[in-house]
PLY file of the C-alpha trace (Angstrom):
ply
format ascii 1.0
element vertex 124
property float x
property float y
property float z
element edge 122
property int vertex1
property int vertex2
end_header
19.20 6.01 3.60
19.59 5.37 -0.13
18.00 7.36 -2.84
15.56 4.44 -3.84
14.41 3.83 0.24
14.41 8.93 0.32
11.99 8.06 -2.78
9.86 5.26 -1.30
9.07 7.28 2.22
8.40 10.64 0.05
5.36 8.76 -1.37
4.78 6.65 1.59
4.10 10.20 3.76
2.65 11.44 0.32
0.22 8.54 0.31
-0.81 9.20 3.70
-1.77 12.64 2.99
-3.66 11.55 0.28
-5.74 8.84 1.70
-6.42 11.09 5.08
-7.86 13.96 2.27
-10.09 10.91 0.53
-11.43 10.25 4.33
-9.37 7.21 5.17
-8.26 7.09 9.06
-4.80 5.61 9.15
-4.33 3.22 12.06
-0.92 2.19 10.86
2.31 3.28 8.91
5.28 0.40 7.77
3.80 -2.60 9.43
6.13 -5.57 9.67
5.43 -9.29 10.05
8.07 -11.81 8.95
10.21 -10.99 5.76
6.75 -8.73 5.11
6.00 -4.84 5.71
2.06 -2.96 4.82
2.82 0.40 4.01
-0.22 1.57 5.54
-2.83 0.30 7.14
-6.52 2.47 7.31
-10.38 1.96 7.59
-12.19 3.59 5.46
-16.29 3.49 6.57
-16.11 -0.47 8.03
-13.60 -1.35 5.70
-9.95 -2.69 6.90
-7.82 -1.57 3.90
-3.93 -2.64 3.53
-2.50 0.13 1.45
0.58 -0.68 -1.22
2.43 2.36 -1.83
4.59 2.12 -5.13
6.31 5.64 -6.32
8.40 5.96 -9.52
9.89 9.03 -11.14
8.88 7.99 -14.62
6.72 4.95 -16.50
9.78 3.51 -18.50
10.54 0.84 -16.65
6.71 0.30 -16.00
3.93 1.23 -13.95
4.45 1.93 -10.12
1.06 -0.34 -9.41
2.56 -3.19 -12.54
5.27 -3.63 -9.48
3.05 -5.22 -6.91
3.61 -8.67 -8.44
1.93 -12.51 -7.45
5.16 -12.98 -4.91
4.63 -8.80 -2.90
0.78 -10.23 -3.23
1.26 -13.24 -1.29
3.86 -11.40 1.62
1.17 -8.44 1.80
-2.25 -10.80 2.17
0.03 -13.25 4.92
1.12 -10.29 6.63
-2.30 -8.75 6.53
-4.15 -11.71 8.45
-1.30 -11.64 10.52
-2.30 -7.80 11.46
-6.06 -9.19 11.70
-5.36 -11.83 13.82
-2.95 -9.37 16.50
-5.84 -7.10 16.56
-8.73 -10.13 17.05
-10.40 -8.46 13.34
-12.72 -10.57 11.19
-14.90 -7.76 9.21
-14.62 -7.07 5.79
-11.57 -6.10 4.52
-9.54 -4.61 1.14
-6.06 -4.39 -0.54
-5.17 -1.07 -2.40
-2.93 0.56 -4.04
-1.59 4.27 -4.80
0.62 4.39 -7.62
2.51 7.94 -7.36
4.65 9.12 -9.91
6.35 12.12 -9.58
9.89 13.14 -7.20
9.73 15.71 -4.12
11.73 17.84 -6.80
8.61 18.50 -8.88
4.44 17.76 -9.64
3.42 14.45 -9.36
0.63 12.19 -10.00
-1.42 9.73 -7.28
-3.89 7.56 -8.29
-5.75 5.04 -5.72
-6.59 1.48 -7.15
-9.55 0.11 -4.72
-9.64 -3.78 -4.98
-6.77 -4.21 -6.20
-6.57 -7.82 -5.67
-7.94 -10.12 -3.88
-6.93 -13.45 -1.78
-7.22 -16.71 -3.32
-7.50 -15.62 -6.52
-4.18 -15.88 -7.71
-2.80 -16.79 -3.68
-2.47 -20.74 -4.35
0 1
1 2
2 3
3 4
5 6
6 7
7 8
8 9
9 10
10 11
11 12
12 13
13 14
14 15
15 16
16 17
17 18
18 19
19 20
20 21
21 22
22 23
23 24
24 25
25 26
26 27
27 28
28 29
29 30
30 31
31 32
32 33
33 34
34 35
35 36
36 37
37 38
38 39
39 40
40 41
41 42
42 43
43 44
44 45
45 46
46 47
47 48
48 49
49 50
50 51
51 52
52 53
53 54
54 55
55 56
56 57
57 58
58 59
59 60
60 61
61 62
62 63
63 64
64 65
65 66
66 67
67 68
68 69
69 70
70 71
71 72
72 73
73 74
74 75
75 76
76 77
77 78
78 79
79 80
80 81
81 82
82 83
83 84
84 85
85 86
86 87
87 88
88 89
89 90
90 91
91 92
92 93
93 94
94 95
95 96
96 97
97 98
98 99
99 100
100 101
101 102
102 103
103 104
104 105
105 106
106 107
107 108
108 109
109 110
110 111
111 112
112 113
113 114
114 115
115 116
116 117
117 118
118 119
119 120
120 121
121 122
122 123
């Protein structure tokens, strides 16, 4: 496993931690459908949320939750009704994300972005 893919599951399992201390219940971890993958899937109350997990080390290159652009959008909302459709959901659901930056060598920050986006707005 490369550096970039060590980094990514550090603040995948990071994420995880963080969402189970906020009161999410995670029902899934690395979904895959098609050239797609949700990093986490979770409820939280009667909310379905698909969970984006973007970690960086540092903010010069941008933002960890600037990364999740139009084209990840689109992969993440098909693979998500894909997910709702395997499990026979149609309730309300929600697309976050947790933007860590920080390494396993040191502190880092998490913040959770609720809403993040939403289908159809910019899905077309």
């Amino acid at each position: 496993m490369g550096i970039q893919q060590d980094h990514g599951k550090w603040g995948e399992e990071k994420a995880e931690a963080f969402l189970r201390a906020e009161g999410f219940e995670i029902l899934a971890r690395n979904w895959r459908y098609k050239r797609a993958e949700i990093d986490i899937v979770a409820r939280e109350g009667g909310i379905l949320v698909f969970v984006e997990v973007k970690t960086r080390i540092g903010t010069s290159f941008g933002r960890p939750e600037e990364m999740v652009d139009r084209r990840k959008r689109r992969l993440l909302i098909d693979a998500a009704m894909a997910y709702m459709r395997s499990i026979g959901y149609e309730w309300e659901i929600r697309f976050d994300i947790v933007a860590i930056i920080g390494s396993p060598e040191g502190a880092c920050d998490i913040k959770l972005y609720r809403d993040a986006f939403f289908p159809g707005l910019d899905y077309s």
